[in-house]
Backbone as CSV, one residue per row, in Angstrom:
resi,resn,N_x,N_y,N_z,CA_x,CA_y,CA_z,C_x,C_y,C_z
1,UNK,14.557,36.264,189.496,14.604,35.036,190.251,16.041,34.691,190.653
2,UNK,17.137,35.183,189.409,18.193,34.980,190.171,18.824,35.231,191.429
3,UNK,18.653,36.616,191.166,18.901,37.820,191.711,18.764,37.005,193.171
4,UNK,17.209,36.627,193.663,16.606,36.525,194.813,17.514,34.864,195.111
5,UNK,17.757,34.199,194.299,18.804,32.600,194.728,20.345,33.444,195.116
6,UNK,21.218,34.230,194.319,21.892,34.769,195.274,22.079,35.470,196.376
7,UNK,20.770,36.234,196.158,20.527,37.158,197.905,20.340,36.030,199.076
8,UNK,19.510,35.039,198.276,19.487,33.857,199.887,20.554,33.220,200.265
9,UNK,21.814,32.466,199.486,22.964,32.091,199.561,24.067,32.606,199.154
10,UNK,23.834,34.358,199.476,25.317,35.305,199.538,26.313,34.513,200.482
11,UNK,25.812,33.639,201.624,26.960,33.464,202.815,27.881,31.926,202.236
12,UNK,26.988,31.414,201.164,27.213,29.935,201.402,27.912,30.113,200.028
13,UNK,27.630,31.213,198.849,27.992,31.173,197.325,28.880,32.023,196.946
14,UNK,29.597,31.876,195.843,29.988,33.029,195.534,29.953,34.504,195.157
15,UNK,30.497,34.921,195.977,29.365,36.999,195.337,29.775,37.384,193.923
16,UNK,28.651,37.677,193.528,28.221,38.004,192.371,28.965,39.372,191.903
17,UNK,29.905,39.631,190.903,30.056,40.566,190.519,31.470,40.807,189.251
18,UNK,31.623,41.299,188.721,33.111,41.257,187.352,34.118,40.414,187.909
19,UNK,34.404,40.847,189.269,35.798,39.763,189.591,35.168,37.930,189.295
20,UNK,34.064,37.739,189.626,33.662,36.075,189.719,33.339,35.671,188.092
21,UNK,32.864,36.800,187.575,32.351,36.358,186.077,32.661,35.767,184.936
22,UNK,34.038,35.077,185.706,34.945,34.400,184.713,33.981,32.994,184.914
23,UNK,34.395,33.036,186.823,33.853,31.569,187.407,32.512,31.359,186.899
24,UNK,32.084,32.012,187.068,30.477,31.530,186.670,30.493,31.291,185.145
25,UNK,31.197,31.798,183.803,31.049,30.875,182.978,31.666,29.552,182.597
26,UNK,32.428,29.477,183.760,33.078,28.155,183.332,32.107,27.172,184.419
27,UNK,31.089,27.495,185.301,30.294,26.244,185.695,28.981,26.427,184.694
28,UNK,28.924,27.720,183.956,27.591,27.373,182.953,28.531,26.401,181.675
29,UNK,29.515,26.344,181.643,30.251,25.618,180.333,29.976,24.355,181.011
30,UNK,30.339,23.926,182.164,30.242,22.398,183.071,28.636,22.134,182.218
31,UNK,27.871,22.872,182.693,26.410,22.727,182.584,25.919,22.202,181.046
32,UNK,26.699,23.299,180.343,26.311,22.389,178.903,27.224,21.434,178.532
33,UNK,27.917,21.386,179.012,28.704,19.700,178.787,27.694,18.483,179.799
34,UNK,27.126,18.847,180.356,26.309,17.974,180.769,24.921,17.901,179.848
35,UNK,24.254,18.972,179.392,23.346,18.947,178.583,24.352,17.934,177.005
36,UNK,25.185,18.525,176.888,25.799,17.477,175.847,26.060,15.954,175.857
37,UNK,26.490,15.675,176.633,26.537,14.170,177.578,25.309,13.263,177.117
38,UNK,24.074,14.352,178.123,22.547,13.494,177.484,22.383,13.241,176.278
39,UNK,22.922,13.988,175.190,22.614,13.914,174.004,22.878,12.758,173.214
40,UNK,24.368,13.455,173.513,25.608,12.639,172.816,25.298,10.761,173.097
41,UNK,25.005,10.587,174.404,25.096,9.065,174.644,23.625,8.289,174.636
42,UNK,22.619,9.352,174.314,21.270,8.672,174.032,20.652,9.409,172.573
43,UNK,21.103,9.812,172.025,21.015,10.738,170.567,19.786,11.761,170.424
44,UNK,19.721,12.644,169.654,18.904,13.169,170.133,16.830,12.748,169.749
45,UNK,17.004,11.822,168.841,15.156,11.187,168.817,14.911,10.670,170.171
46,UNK,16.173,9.935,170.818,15.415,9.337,172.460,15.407,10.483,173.379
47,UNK,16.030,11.642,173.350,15.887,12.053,174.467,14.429,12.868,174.378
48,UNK,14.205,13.264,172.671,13.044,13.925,172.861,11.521,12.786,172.735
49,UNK,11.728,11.652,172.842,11.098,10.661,173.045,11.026,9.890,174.686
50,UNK,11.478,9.860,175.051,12.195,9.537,176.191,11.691,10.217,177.272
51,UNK,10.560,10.241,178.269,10.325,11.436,178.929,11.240,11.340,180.018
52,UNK,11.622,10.712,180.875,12.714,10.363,181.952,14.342,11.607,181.204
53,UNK,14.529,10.946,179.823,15.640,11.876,179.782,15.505,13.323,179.230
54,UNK,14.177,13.434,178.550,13.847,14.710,177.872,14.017,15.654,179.311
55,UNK,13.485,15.047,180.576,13.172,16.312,181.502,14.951,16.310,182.243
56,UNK,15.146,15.215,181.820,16.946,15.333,182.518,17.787,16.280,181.978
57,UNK,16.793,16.718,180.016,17.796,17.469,179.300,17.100,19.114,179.692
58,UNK,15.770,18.749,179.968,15.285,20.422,180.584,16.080,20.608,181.730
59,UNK,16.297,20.114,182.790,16.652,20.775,184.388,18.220,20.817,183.593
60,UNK,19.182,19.936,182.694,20.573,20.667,182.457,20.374,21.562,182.439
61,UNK,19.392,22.131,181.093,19.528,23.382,180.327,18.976,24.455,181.131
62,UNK,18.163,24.399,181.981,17.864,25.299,183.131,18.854,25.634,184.059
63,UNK,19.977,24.638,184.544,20.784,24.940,185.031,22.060,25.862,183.752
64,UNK,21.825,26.023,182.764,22.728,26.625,181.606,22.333,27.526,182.193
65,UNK,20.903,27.824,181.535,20.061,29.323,182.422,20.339,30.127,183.255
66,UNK,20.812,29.168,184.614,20.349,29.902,185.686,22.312,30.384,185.616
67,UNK,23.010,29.559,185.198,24.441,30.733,185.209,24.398,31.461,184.085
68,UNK,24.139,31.454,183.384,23.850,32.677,182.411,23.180,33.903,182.862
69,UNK,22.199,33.445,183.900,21.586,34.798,184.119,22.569,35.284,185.328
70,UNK,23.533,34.605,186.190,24.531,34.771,186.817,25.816,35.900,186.331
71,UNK,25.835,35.158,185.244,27.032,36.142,184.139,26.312,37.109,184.144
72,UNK,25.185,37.445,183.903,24.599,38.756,183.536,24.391,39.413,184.599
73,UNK,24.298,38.915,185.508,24.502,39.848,187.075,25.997,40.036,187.218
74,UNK,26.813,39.034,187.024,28.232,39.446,187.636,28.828,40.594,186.650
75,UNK,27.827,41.121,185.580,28.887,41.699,184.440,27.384,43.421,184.253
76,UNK,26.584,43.023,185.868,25.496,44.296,185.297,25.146,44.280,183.823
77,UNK,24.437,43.169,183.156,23.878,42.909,181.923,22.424,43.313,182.093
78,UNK,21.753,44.139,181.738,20.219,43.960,182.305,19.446,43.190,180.505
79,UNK,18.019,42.735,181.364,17.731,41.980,180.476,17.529,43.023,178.761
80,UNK,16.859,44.541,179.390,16.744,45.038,178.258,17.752,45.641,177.088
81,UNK,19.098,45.466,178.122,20.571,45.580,177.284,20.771,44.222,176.496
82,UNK,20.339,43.091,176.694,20.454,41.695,176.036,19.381,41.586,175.329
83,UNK,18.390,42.245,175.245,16.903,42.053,174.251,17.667,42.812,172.974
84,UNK,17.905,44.029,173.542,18.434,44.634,172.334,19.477,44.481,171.463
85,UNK,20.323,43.987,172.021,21.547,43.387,171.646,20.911,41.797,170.342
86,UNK,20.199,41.401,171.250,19.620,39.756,170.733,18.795,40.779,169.216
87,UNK,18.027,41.402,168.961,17.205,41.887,168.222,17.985,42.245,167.161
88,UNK,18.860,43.276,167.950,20.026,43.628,166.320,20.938,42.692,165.846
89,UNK,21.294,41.793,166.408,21.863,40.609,166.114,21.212,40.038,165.028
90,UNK,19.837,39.480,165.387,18.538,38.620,164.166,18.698,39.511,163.407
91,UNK,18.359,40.877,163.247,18.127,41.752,162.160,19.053,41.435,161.312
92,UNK,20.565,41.746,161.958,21.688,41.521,161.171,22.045,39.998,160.306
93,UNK,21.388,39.141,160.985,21.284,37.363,160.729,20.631,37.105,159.304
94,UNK,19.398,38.131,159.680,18.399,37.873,158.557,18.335,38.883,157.550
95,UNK,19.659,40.007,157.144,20.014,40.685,156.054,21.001,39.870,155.926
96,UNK,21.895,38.934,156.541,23.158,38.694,155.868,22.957,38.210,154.643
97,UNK,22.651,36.535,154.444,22.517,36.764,152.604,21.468,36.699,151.827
């Protein structure tokens, strides 16, 4: 899905690739400082009470998402190089103590 939001606004966005992949995590960092914001100034029982801000804290965190999956295009991450990566990670999580 990403993939297909940068192919439609290659002319208008930035191109995707190692040189930008700095930029793109510093607007997914913007992104969770905004998911933090919601938190921080309505705590977190209202927001998951709260349906007005609960869905304000889904579309942040979707926007976290959608540059994350950005980074992973600008850096050729495919998803099954990050499954695996994510898997041996838990494994390693859940021998540590």
């Amino acid at each position: 899905m990403q993939r297909d939001l940068q192919d439609k606004y290659k002319d208008k966005w930035e191109a995707i690739g190692p040189e930008t992949g700095k930029n793109k995590l510093l607007w997914m960092v913007g992104e969770v400082g905004k998911v933090i914001d919601i938190v921080k100034k309505n705590g977190g029982t209202k927001v998951c009470s709260d349906g007005t801000l609960r869905n304000d804290l889904i579309e942040e965190m979707a926007d976290v998402l959608m540059y994350y999956n950005d980074v992973m295009l600008c850096y050729g991450i495919s998803a099954d190089e990050l499954k695996t990566a994510y898997t041996e990670k838990f494994e390693k999580n859940m021998n540590r103590w």
